[in-house]
N, C-alpha and C positions, 0 to 999 in steps of 0.2 A: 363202790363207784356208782355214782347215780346216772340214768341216762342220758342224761344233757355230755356228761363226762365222757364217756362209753361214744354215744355218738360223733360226738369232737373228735377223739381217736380215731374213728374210724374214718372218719372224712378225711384226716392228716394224714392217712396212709392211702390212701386216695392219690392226694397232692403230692405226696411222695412218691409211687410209680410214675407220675407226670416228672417229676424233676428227675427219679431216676436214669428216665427217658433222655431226657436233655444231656446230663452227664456221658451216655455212652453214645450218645448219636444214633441212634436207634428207634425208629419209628413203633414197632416193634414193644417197646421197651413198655411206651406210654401208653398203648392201647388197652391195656384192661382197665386206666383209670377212667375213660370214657364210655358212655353208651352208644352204639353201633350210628345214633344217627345223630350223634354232636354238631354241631357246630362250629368255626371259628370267623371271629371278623376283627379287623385290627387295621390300620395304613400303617405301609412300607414308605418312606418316603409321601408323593401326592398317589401314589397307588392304594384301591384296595385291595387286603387279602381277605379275601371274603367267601366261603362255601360250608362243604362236609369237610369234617376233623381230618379227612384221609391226607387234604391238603399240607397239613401239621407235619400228619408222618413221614411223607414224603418230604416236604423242608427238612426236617430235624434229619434224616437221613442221607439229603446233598451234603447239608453244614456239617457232618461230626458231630464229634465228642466235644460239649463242653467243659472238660475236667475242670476248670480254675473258677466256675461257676458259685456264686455266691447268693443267696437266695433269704429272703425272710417270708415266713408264712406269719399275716399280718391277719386281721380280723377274721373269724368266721362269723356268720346268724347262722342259726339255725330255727327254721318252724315249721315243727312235724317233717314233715316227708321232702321239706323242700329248705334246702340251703345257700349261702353265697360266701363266697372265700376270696380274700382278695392276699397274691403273691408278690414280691417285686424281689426282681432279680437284677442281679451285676453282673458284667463277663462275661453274658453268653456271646460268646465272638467278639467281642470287646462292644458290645451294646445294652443299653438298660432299659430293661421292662419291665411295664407294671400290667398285671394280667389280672382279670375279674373271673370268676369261674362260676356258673351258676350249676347247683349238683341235683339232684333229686334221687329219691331212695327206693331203686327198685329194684324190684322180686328179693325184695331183703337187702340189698346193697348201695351204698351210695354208688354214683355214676355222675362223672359232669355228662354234662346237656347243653354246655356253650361254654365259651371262650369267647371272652373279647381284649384285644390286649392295645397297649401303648409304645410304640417304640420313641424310646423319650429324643431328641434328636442329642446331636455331639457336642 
């Protein structure tokens, strides 16, 4: 496996704790896939949601589990120590979104560092 390869995996299981998250409703869930001072910015409607990740966990833990969750992990880059992933998902509450993730690789781990997401309307 060459490091381009090795790294890719390890960013997918990254994105993976985050969706894990999503599936059980659990704020909780998805916190190790971020670093402590994340980000997220997205519109709700003409609202924004905009702060620290904590925002996230707190949402995903009003809304539930979204079991029926459908999800493709679509492009990564990767360069050096700093990455971008872009997710889109179906069903989470019966709403579609497509989410940008910017990760970067610390103290040996990848970590997202931001979230910005699209909630596509109805």
């Amino acid at each position: 496996m060459n490091e381009n390869t090795a790294e890719l995996k390890s960013i997918k299981t990254i994105l993976e704790h985050y969706i894990n998250g999503a599936k059980t409703g659990l704020g909780e869930d998805m916190r190790p896939a971020f670093h402590e001072d994340a980000t997220i910015f997205g519109y709700v409607g003409n609202d924004l949601f905009a702060g620290p990740i904590e925002l996230l966990f707190s949402w995903n833990d009003e809304n539930g589990p979204a079991e029926d969750l459908v999800y493709d992990i679509g492009h990564v880059e990767i360069e050096g120590t700093l990455a971008t992933a872009r997710v889109e998902f179906n069903n989470w509450h019966g709403h579609r979104f497509t989410d940008l993730f910017t990760l970067l690789k610390y103290e040996g781990e990848w970590k997202i560092i931001s979230k910005a997401f699209l909630l596509h309307p109805e």
